[in-house]
Backbone bond lengths (Angstrom), bond angles and torsions (degrees), N, CA, C in turn:
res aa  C-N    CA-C-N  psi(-1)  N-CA   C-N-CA  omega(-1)  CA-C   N-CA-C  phi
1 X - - - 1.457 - - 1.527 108.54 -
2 X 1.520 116.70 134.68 1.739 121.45 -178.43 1.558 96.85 -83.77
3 X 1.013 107.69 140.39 1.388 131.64 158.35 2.126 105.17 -30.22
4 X 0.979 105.12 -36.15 1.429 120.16 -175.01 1.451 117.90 -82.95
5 X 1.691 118.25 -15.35 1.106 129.74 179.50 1.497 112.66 -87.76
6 X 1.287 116.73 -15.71 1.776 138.70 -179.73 1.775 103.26 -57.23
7 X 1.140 121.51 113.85 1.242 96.96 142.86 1.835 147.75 -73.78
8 X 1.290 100.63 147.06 1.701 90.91 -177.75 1.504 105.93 -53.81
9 X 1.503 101.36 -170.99 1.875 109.61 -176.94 1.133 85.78 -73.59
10 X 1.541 136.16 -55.08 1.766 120.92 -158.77 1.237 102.42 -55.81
11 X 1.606 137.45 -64.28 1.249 125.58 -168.36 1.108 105.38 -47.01
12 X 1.223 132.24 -59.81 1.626 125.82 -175.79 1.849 113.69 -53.76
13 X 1.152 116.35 -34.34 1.534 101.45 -176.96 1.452 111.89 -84.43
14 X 1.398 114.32 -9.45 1.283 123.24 -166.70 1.919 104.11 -72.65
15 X 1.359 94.94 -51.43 1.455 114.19 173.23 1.670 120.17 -57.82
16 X 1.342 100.33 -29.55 1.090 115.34 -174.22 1.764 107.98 -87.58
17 X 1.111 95.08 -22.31 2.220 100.34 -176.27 1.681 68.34 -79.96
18 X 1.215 161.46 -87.88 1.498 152.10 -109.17 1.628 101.25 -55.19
19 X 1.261 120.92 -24.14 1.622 138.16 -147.54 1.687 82.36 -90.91
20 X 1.299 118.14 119.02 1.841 106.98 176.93 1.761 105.76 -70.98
21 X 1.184 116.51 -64.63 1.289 116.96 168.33 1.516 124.82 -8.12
22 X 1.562 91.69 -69.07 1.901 106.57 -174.59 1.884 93.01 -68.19
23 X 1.211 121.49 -34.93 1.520 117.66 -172.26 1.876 103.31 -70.44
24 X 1.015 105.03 -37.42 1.417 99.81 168.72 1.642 127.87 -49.90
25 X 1.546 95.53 -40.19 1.364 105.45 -159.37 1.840 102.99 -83.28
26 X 1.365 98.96 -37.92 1.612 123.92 158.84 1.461 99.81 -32.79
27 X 0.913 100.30 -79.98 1.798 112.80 -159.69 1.824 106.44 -59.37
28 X 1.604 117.54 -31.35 1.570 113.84 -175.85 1.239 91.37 -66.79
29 X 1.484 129.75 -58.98 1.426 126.83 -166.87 1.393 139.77 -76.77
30 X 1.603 99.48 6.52 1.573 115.46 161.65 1.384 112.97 -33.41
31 X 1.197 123.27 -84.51 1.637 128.15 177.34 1.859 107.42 -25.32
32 X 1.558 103.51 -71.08 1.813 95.07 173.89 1.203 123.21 -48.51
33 X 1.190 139.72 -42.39 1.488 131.01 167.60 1.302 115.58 -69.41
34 X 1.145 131.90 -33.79 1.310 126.69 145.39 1.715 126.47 -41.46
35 X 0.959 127.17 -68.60 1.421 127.52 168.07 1.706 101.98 -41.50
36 X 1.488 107.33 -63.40 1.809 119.53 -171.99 1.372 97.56 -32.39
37 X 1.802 119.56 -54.17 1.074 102.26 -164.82 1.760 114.68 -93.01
38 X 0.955 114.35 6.20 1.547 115.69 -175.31 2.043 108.34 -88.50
39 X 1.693 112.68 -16.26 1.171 118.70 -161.77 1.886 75.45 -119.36
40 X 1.112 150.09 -19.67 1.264 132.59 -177.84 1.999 105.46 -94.95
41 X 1.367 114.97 -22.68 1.198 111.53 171.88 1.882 108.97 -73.71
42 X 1.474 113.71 -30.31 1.797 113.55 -173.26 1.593 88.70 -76.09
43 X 1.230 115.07 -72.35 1.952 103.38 -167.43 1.806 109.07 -49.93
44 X 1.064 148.71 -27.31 1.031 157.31 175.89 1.850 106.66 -74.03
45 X 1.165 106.80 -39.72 1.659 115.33 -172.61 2.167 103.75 -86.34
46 X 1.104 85.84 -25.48 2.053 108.26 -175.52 1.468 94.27 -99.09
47 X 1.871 125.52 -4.07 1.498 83.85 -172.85 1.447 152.99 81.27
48 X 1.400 102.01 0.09 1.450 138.36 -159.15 1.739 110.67 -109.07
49 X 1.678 101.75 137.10 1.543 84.59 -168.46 1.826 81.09 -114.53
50 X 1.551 98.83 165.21 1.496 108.82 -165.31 1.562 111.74 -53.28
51 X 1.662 114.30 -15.80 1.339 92.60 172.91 1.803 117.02 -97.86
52 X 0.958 82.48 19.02 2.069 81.04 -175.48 1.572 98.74 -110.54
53 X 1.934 116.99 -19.54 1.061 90.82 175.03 2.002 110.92 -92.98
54 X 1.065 101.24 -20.86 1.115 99.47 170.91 1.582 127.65 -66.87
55 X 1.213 106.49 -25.08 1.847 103.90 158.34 1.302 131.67 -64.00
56 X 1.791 103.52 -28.19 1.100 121.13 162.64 1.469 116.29 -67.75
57 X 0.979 144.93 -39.87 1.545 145.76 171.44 1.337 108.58 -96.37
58 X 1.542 125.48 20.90 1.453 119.29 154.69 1.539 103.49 53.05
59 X 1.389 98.73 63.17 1.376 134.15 178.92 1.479 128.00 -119.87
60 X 1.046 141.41 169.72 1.615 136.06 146.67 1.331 98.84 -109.38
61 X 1.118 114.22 171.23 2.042 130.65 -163.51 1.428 83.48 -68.37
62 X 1.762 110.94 -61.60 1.505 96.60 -160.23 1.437 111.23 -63.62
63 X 0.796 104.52 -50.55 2.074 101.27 179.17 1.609 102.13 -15.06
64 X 1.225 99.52 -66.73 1.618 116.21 -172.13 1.212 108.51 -70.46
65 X 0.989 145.35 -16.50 1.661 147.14 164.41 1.777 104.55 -65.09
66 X 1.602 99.38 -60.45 1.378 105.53 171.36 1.676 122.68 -48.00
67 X 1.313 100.07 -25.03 1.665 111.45 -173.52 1.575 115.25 -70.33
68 X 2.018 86.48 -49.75 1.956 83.47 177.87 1.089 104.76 -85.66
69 X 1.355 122.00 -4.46 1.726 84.52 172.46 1.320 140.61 -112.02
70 X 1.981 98.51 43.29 1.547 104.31 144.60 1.699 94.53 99.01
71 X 1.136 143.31 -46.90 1.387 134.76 -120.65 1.126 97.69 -90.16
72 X 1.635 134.04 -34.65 1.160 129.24 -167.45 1.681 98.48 -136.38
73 X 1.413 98.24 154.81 1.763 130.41 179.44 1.067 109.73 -44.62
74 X 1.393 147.72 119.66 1.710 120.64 168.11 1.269 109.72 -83.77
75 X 1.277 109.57 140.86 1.309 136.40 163.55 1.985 107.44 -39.51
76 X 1.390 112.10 142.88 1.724 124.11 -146.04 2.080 74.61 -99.48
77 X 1.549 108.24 9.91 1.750 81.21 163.53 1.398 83.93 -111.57
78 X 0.988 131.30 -66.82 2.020 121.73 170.82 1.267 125.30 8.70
79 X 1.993 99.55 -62.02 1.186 92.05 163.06 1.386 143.41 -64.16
80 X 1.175 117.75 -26.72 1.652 153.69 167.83 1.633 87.54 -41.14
81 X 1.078 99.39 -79.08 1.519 94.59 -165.00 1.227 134.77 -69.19
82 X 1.286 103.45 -21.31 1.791 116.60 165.60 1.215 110.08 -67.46
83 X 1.574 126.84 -37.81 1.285 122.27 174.84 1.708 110.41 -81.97
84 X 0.762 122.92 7.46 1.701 134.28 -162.48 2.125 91.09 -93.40
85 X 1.513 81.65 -72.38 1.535 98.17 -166.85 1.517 98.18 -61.24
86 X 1.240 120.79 -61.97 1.310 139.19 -164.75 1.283 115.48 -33.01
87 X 1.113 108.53 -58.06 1.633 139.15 -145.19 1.632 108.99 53.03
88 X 1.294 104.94 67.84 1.371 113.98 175.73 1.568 97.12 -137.49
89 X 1.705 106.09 147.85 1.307 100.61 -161.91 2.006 90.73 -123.96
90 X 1.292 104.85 149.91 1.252 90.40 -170.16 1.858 93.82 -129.24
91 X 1.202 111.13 178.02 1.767 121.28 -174.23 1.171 109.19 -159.45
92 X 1.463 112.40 136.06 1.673 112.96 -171.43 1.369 97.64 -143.29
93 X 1.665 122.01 115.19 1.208 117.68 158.48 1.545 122.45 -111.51
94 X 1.543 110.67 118.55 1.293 109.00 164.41 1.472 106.21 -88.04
95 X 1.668 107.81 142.40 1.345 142.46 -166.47 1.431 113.73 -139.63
96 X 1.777 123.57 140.17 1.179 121.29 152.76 1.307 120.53 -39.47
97 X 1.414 126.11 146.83 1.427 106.91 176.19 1.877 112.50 -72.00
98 X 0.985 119.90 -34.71 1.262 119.23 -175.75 1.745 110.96 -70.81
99 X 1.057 115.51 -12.85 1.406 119.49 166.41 1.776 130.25 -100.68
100 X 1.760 108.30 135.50 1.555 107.63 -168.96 1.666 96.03 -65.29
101 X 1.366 119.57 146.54 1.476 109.64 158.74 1.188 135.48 -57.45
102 X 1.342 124.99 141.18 1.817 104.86 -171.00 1.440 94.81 -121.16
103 X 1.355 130.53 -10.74 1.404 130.11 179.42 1.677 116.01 -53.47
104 X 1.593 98.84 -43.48 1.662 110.54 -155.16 2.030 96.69 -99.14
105 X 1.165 122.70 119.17 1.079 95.82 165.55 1.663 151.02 -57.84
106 X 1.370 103.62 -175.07 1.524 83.14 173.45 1.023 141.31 -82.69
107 X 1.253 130.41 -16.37 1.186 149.09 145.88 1.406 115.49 -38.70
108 X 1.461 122.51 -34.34 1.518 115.43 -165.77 1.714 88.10 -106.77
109 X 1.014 104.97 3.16 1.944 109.06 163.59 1.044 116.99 -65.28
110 X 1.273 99.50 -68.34 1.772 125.84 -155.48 1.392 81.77 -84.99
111 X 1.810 143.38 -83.34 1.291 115.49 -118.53 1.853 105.78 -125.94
112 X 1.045 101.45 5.37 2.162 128.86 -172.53 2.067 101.07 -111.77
113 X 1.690 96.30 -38.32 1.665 70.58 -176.54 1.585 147.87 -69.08
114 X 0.617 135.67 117.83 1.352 142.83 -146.34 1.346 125.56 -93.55
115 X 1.537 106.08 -30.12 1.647 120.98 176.87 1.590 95.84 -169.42
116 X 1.674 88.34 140.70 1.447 94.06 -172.03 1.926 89.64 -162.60
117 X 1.826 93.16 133.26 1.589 99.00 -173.39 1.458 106.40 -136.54
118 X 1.276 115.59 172.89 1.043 124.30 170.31 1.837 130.46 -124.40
119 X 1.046 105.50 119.34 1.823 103.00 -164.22 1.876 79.67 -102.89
120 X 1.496 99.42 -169.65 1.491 119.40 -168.60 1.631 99.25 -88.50
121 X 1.161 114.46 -7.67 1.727 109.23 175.52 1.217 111.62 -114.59
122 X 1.137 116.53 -20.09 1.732 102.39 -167.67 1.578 102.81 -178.42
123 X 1.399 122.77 154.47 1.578 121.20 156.89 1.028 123.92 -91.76
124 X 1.504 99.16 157.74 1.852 116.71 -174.25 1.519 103.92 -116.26
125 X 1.050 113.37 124.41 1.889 127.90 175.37 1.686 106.60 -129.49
126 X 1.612 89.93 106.68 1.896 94.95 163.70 1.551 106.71 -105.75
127 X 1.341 101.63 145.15 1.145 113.20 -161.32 1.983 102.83 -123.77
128 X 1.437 135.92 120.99 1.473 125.54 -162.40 1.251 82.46 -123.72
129 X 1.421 101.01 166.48 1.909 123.72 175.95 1.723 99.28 -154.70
């Protein structure tokens, strides 16, 4: 096989959202990869290796290992504290699905939101600054 016959990651995830199952699981963990990547761009931008930032947020390494890598929701004190230490401010509106959010502005719609899913009752939009 040539190096050229590979697909990139998009082709591969693309194929992979087709799978409803895996798209489900995709879509719960929007928000964690979102956060994953909003706390892996500051230690990376600071220079910081996972255990200095995690001492700093009164963490253990693994906590924070577990954090970037996406798999699970953080907990609404997590967020607290990431935005605490951080100085990153975060916004979460749950919404009917058939309804626009009116909590979050528009601005943190259109150009701040960061992860946004859909369950069988309603959508979730986090919004970071």
């Amino acid at each position: 096989m040539k190096l050229t016959d590979l697909k990139t990651s998009e082709q591969a995830l693309d194929d992979d959202l087709h799978d409803p199952a895996f798209r489900r699981e995709w879509d719960r963990t929007a928000v964690a990869r979102a956060v994953a990547l909003k706390v892996l761009a500051y230690r990376t931008e600071h220079g910081l290796s996972q255990r200095a930032l995690a001492k700093k947020l009164g963490m253990t390494q693994p906590q924070l290992a577990r954090l970037e890598a996406g798999e699970h929701n953080p907990t609404i004190d997590t967020l607290a504290r990431l935005a605490q230490t951080l100085d990153v401010e975060f916004a979460i509106d749950v919404h009917p699905r058939q309804r626009t959010p009116k909590l979050l502005s528009g601005r943190a719609r259109r150009g701040n939101a960061i992860a946004s899913y859909q369950t069988d009752t309603g959508t979730i939009l986090l919004a970071a600054d």
